[in-house]
N, C-alpha and C positions, 0 to 999 in steps of 0.2 A: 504493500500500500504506500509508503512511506518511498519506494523509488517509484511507482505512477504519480506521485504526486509532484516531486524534483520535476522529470520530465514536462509535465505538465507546464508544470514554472518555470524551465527554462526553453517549453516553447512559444508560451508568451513575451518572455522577457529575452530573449534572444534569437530563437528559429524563423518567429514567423516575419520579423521585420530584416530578412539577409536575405531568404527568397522571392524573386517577381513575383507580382499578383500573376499577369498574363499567364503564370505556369499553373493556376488555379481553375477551375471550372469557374462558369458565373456565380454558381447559389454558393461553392465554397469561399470565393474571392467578396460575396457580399456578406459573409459567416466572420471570415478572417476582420475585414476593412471595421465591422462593429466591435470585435474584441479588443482589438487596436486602441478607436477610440475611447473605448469603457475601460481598460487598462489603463492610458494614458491619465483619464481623469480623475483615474481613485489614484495614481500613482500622484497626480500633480494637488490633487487634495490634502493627500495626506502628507506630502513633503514639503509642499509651503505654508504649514502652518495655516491654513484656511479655520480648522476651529476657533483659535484662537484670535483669528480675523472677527468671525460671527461674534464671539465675547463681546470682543471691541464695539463691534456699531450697535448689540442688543443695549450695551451701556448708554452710546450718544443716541439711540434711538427712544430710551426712557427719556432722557433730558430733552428731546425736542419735540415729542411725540403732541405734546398740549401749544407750544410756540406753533409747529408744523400746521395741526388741525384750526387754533384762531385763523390762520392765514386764512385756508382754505374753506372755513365758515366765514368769514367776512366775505369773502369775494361771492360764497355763496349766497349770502344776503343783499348783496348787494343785486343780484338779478332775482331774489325773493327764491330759492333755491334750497333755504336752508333746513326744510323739512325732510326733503330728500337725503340732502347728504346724514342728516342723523340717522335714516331708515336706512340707509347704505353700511355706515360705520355700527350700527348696533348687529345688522346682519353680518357685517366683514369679522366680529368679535363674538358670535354665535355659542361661540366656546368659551369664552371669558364675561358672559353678561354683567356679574358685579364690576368689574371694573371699565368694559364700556359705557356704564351710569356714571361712574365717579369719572372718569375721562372728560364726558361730555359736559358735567357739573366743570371741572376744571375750566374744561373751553369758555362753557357760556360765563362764569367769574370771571375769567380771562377779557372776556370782549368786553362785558361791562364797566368793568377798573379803563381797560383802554378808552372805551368813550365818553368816560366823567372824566382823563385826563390825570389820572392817577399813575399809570405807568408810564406815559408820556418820556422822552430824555430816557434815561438806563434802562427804566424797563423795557422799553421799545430796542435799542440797540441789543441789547441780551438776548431778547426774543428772535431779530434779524441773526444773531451771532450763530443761535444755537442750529437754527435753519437751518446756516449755512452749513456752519461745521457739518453736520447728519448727509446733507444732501454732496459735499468735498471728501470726507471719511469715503462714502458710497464708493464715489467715482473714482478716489484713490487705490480701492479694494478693486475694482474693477479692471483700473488700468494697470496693477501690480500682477492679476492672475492673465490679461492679456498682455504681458512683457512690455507696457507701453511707458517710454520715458520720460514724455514731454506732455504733461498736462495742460490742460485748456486755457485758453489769455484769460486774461481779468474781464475783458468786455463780454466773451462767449459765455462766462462762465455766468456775467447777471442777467445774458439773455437767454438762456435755454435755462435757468431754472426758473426766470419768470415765466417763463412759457410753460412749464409743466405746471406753476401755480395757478396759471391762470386756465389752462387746459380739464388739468384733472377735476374740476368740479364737474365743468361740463361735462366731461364720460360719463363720471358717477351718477349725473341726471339721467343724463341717456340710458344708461343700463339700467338704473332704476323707472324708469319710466318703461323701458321695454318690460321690464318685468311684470307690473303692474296689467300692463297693457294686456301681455298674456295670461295674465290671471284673469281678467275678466271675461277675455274671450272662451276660457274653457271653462269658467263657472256658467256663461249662457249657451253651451251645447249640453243641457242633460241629457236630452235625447240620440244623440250622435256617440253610442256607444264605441265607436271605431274612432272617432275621432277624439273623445274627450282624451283617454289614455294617450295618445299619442302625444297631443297638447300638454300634458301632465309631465311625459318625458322632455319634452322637449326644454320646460320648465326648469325638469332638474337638472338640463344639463346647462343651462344656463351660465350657473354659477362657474361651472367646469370652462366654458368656454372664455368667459370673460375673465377670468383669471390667469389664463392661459395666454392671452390674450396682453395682459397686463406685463406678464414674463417678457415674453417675446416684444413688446416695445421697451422694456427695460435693457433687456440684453442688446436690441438694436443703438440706443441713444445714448446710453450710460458713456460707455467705455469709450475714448478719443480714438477710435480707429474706425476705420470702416468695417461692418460688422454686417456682412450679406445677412440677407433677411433668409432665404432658405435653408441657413446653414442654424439658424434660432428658433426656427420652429418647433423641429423635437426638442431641444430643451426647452423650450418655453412650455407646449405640451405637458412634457412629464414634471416640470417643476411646478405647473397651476393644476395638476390631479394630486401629485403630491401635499400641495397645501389644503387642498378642497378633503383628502384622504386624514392627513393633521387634523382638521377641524372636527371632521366627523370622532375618530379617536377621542379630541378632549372632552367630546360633549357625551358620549358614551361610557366614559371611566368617571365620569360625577359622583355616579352613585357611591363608588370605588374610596373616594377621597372624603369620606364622612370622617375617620380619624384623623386624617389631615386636617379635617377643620377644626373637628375639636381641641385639638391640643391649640392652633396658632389662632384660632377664631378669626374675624376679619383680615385679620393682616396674612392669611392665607392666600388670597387672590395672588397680592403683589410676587410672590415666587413662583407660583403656577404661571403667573403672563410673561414673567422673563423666562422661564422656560421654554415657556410656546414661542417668544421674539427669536429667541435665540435657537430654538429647532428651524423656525420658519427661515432665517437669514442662513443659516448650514445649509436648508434644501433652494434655496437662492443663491448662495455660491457654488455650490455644485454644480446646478445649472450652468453657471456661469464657466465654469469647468469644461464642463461636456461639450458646451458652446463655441468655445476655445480649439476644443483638440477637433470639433468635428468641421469646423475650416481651417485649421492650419494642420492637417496629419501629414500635409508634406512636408513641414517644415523640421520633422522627426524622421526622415530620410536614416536609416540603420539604426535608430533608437541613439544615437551618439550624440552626448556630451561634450561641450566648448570645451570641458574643463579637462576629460580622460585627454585628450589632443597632448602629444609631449609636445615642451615648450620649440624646441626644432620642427619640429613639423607645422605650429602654427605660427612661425615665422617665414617659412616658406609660405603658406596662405596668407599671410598680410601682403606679401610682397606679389602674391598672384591677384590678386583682388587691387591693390591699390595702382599694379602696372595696367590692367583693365581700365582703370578709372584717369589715369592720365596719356593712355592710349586715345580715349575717347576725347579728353581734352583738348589736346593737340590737334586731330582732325576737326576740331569745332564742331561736331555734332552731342546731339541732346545727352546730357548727363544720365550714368545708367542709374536705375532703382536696384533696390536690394534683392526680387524677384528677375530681373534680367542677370544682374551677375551671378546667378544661381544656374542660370541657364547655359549662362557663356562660360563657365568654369565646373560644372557639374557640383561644386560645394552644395551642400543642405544648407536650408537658407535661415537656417537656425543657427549655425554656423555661420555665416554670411553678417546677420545682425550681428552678432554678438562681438565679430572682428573689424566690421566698421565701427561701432559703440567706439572699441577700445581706442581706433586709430582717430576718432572723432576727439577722445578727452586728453590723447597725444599731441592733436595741433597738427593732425597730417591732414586731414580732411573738414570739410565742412558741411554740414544739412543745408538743402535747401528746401522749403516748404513754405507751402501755406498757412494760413489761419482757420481754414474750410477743412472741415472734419472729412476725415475717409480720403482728403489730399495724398497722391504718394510721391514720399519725400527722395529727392536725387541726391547725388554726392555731387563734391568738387575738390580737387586740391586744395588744398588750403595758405599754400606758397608757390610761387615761382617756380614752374618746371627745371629752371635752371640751378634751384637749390636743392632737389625733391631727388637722393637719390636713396641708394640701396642703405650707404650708410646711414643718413639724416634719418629714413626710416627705423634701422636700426636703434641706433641712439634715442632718438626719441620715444623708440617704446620702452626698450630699457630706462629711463631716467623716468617715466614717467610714475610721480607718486610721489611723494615725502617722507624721508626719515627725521621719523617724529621720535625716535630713542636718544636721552643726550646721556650717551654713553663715551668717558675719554678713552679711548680705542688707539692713541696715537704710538703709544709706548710698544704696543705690537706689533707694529709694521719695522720691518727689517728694510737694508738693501734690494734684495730681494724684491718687495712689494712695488718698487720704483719701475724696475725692470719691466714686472708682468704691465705695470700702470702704460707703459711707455707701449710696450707689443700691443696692445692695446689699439691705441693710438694710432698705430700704423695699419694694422689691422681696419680700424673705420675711416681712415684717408683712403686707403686701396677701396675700398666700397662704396666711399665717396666719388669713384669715379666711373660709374656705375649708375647710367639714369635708367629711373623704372619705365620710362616711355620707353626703352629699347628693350625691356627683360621679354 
């Protein structure tokens, strides 16, 4: 048992990413492509600390969860809305009813102090801060499990969250209104025995769909990359049955948790609902996971690590990828992306980032991009062809970094030490002469 299982494990984690698909049948090679991705996601789950991500924001999500909801009842009220959104949020809380009371008690205290001008100055700023923070936390989580480096400008960032404040009441109308709407239509067919059940389901599935629904624009918008929408679907999918599956669960284990109340009496709620924020944001970073590996699984070309690469060999690839990049230079046409010199050098382009990054915070190269989300970013040299060589490359990746130890180390250096210093030297003049336009 115990060598079926090894096997097993090392035909996932190494057999089946060395062989072509093409040497697969269709239904095996569409067998293989999902284990891939579902391996990659519990692997990249459980190895970037992802739980302890969900901790993080169940925390900022307590603190702004009342600043969040004033927001979005104000705006609701303000197009006279705001009956909906409480029959939405006590639905969305299905499972936690004591504290979607005390929540909304909070909110509506909340809006009244704001409009006698009582929290007016601090308490308004705190209220924006905490917003923010929950809504930046998010998109930091976001764009850390999509390897993304360059977070959103200051300007995008107060306009696409206005935009979701001003957006999401209105869905929640919308949804709530459709709901309503089919409620009443299948309370006036009694007679339509074939059709009322149908109507019934379609009810229940309601919740399932627009939830799903919710994922799948989250996973699209969230993260500062371009994020195909067919590639969010099934995670969107299996993360909004997942939750709609959670809620059913908590509502069904109530009866379960009668000792739990008794001993903590009230103040039972509050650890029950940070349990559920925080199971709920695990199966929302998973998603996000899944989301992840199932548009970039090329980018895990033989399941290899920037980091297993001995340091020779991935000095040969800076110098193949950066003589590409001033190949192209010099002929004056369009600077390549990180997907083209994947193509023209056969590197995984997992590999590909990760050694333009480096050459990026050396001072060899430079990003070019936009401001416009899902933009893809080009390289450039970042000096003069005529200084840009084998060595300069050299050197500069080596040097680059800080020693930060102030250790006196002086007394160790012998004759000796001068010598090797000096071979050196000669050694990066000889490769100084040596431009990567001609490698």
């Amino acid at each position: 048992m115990a060598t079926l299982i090894r096997r097993i494990e090392r035909f996932i984690s190494e057999d089946i990413w060395q062989q072509p698909s093409a040497e697969y049948s269709p239904a095996r090679r569409v067998l293989f492509l999902l284990a891939k991705k579902l391996y990659l996601a519990i692997r990249f789950f459980t190895a970037r600390g992802v739980l302890s991500q969900a901790a993080a924001l169940t925390y900022s999500t307590l603190l702004a969860i009342v600043p969040i909801l004033a927001v979005v009842f104000a705006i609701a009220r303000g197009f006279g809305y705001n009956k909906y959104i409480e029959i939405w949020f006590r639905e969305a809380l299905a499972s936690q009813p004591t504290v979607s009371e005390v929540i909304i008690g909070f909110v509506n205290s909340y809006l009244v102090h704001i409009k006698s001008g009582v929290f007016l100055g601090v308490g308004l700023i705190f209220m924006l801060y905490t917003v923010m923070m929950l809504v930046s936390n998010v998109e930091q989580t976001f764009n850390h499990i999509w390897q993304v480096k360059k977070p959103r400008s200051l300007f995008r960032t107060f306009t696409d969250y206005m935009a979701i404040f001003f957006l999401f009441p209105i869905l929640i109308v919308f949804s709530t209104g459709l709901s309503i709407f089919m409620t009443a239509i299948a309370n006036q067919m009694p007679d339509l025995l074939m059709i009322r059940p149908m109507a019934r389901l379609l009810m229940d599935l309601v919740p399932y769909v627009l939830m799903s629904l919710l994922f799948i624009g989250l996973y699209v918008f969230m993260p500062n990359t371009h994020v195909q929408i067919r590639h969010a679907v099934i995670p969107g999918i299996l993360a909004g049955v997942a939750m709609q599956c959670l809620q059913l669960f908590y509502i069904h284990i109530q009866m379960w948790l009668s000792s739990y109340n008794a001993i903590y009496g009230s103040f039972a709620a509050l650890p029950l609902f940070m349990l559920w924020v925080q199971i709920s944001w695990t199966i929302c970073l998973f998603g996000v996971e899944l989301c992840y590996t199932n548009q970039n699984l090329d980018y895990f070309d033989y399941n290899t690590k920037t980091s297993d690469i001995s340091y020779r060999y991935r000095l040969m690839l800076y110098a193949l990828l950066l003589s590409r990049i001033c190949k192209r230079f010099v002929n004056g046409d369009k600077p390549l992306t990180s997907s083209e010199l994947r193509q023209q050098t056969g590197v995984p382009i997992r590999i590909v980032n990760d050694l333009i990054y480096d050459m990026i915070d050396a001072g060899l190269l430079i990003e070019i991009t936009s401001d416009e989300k899902g933009t893809t970013s080009t390289y450039m040299p970042a000096m003069s062809l005529s200084n840009l060589s084998l060595g300069v490359m050299l050197d500069r990746l080596e040097a680059h970094g800080q020693w930060k130890l102030n250790l006196n180390v002086n007394d160790q250096f012998s004759s000796e030490w001068g010598k090797a210093v000096g071979e050196r030297q000669n050694y990066l003049r000889q490769l100084r002469q040596i431009p990567l336009e001609k490698l």
